[in-house]
C-alpha positions in Angstrom: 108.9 -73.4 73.4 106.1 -72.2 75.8 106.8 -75.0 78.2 110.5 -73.9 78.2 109.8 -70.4 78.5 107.2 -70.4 81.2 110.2 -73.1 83.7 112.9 -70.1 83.2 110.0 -67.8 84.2 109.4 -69.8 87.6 113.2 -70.3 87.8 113.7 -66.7 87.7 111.2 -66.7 90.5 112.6 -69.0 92.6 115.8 -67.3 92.3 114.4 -63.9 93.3 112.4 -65.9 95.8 115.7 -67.1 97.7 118.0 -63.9 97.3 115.0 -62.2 99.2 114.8 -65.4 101.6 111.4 -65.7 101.7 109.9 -68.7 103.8 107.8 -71.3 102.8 105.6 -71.0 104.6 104.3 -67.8 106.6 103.5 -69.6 110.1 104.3 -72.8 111.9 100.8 -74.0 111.9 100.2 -73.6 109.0 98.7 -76.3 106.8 101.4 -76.9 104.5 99.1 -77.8 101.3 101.2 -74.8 99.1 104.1 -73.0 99.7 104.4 -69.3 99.5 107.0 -70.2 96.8 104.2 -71.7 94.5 101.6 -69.1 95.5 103.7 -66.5 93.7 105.1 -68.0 91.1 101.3 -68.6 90.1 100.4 -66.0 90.4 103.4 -64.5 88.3 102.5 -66.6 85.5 98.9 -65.6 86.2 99.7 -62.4 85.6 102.0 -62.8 82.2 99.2 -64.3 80.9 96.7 -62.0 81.7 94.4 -65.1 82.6 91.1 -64.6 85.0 91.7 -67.0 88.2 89.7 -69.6 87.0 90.6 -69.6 83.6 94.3 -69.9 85.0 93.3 -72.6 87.1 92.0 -74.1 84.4 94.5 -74.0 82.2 97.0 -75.5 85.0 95.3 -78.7 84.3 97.1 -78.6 80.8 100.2 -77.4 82.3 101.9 -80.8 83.5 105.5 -79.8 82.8 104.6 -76.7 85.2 103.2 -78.6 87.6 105.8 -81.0 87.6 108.4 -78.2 88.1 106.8 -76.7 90.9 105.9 -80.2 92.5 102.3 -79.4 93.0 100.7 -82.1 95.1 97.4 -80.8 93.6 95.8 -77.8 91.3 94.7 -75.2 94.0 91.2 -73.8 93.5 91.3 -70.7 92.3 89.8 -69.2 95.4 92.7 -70.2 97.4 95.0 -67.5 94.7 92.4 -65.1 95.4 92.8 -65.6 99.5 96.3 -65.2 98.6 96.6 -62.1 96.8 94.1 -60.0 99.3 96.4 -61.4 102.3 99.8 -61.0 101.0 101.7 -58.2 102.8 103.1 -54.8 101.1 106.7 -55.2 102.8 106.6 -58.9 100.9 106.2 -57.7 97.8 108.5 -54.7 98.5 111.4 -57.7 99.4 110.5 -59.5 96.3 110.8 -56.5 93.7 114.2 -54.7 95.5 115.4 -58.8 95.3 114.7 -58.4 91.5 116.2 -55.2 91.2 119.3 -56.4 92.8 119.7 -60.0 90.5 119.2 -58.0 87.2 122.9 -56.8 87.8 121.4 -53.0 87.7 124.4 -50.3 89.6 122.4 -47.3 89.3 118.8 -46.7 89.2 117.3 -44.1 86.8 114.2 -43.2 88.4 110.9 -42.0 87.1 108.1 -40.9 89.0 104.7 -40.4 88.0 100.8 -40.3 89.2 97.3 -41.5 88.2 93.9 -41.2 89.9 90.9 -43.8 89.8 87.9 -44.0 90.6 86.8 -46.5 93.3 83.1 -47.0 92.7 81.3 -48.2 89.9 79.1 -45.0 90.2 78.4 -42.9 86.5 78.9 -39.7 86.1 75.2 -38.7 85.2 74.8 -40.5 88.6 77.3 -38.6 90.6 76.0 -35.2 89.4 72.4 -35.5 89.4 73.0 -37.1 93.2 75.6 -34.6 94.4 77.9 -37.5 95.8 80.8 -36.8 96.5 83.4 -38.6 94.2 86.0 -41.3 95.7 89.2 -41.6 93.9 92.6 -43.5 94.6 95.4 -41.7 93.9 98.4 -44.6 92.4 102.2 -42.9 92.3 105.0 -44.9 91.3 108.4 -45.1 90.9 110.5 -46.9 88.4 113.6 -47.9 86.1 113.0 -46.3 82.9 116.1 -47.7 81.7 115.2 -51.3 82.7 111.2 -51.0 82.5 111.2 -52.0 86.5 108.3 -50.4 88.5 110.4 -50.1 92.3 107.9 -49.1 94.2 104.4 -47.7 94.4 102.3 -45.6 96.9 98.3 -45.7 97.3 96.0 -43.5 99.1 92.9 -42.2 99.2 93.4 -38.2 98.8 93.3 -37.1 95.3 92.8 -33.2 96.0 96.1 -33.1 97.8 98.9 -32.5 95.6 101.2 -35.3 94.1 104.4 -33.7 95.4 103.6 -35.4 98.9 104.6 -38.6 97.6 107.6 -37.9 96.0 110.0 -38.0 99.1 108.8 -41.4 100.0 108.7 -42.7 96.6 112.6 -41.8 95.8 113.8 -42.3 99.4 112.2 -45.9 99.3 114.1 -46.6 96.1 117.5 -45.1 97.2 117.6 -48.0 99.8 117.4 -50.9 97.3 120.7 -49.0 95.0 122.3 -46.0 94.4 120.2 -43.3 91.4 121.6 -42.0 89.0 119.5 -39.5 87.8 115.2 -38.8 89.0 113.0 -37.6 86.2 109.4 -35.9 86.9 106.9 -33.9 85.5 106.3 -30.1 86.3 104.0 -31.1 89.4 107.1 -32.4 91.4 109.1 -29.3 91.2 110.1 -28.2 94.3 113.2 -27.3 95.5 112.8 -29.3 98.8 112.9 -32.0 95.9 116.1 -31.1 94.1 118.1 -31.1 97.5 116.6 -33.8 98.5 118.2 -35.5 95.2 121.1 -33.9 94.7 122.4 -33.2 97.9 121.2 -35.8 100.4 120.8 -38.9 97.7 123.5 -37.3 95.2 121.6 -38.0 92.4 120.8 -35.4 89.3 117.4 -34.2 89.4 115.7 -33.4 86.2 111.9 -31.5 86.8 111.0 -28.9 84.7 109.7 -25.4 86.5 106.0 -25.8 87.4 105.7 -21.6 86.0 108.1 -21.7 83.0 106.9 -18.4 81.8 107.8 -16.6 85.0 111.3 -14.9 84.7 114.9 -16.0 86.6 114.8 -13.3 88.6 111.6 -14.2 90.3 111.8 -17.2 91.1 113.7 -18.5 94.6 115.8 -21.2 95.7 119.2 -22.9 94.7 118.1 -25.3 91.9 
């Protein structure tokens, strides 16, 4: 069953692979050991499995049917997947996951958008404070299918005391180019009525974002939507 299970998964791959008419290989001169093909459909699997890069690449050993259906000439170390991943290119990955989109026979796309910071050192917090540094964060936003549990796309930047709202135009724009939406859903810290136009009148979409001040009263408050 797993052996079955884990060829549909590259399959599927391959499939998204060739709607999205990838190459094989990224440059001529390449040395044509693996194929871009196999890179991510390893990396895929990598990732379904939730397996380190050396425990995956140990495990490949095992996996002969996999092997055999990717037509490995040899088990790639598992610094080579590393290389990989820091090299591969947004805009790839952006062709892969619209391609995706596209073959899972979705018409409309019912969007949701929502934000998380991190931190990006391994700093503590005692540390932080008693030090007075300044504290890095990465702000993640992304945008996906709630009906089919697709992320679409995501934005990264380095900026978390600037408000969310900044991504949202590039987030649902960027979407509206793979399909049509249907409807955008967001929390209160997206409300904005350059937002709702921006929906309903220019993407023709319905916009559902709840009134950052609920309490204030109709009367108050400005704009169209």
């Amino acid at each position: 069953m797993k052996e079955s299970r884990y060829v549909r998964l590259a399959d599927t791959m391959h499939r998204v692979l060739r709607n999205s008419r990838i190459p094989l290989f990224l440059h001529r001169k390449s040395n044509h050991v693996f194929t871009i093909w196999q890179h991510l459909v390893l990396l895929t699997i990598r990732q379904y499995e939730g397996k380190s890069y050396r425990m995956f690449v140990e495990w490949l050993v095992e996996a002969y049917y996999l092997r055999s259906y990717l037509q490995l000439s040899r088990i790639p170390h598992f610094t080579t997947l590393q290389k990989f991943t820091d090299r591969i290119k947004n805009s790839l990955l952006e062709k892969i996951i619209s391609s995706f989109i596209v073959i899972s026979g979705t018409k409309h796309i019912f969007v949701g958008i929502d934000s998380s910071g991190f931190k990006i050192t391994h700093a503590s917090q005692y540390y932080t404070e008693r030090t007075a540094t300044r504290r890095k964060y990465a702000k993640l936003s992304i945008g996906a299918d709630v009906l089919q549990q697709i992320i679409c796309t995501i934005k990264i930047r380095r900026a978390p005391a600037r408000h969310d709202n900044m991504d949202f135009t590039p987030i649902v724009t960027r979407i509206a180019e793979i399909l049509p939406l249907s409807v955008v859903t967001a929390d209160k810290g997206y409300d904005s009525e350059d937002n709702h136009l921006l929906v309903r009148e220019d993407l023709h979409a319905f916009s559902i974002i709840p009134a950052q001040y609920e309490h204030v009263p109709v009367w108050r408050t400005h704009g169209k939507y």
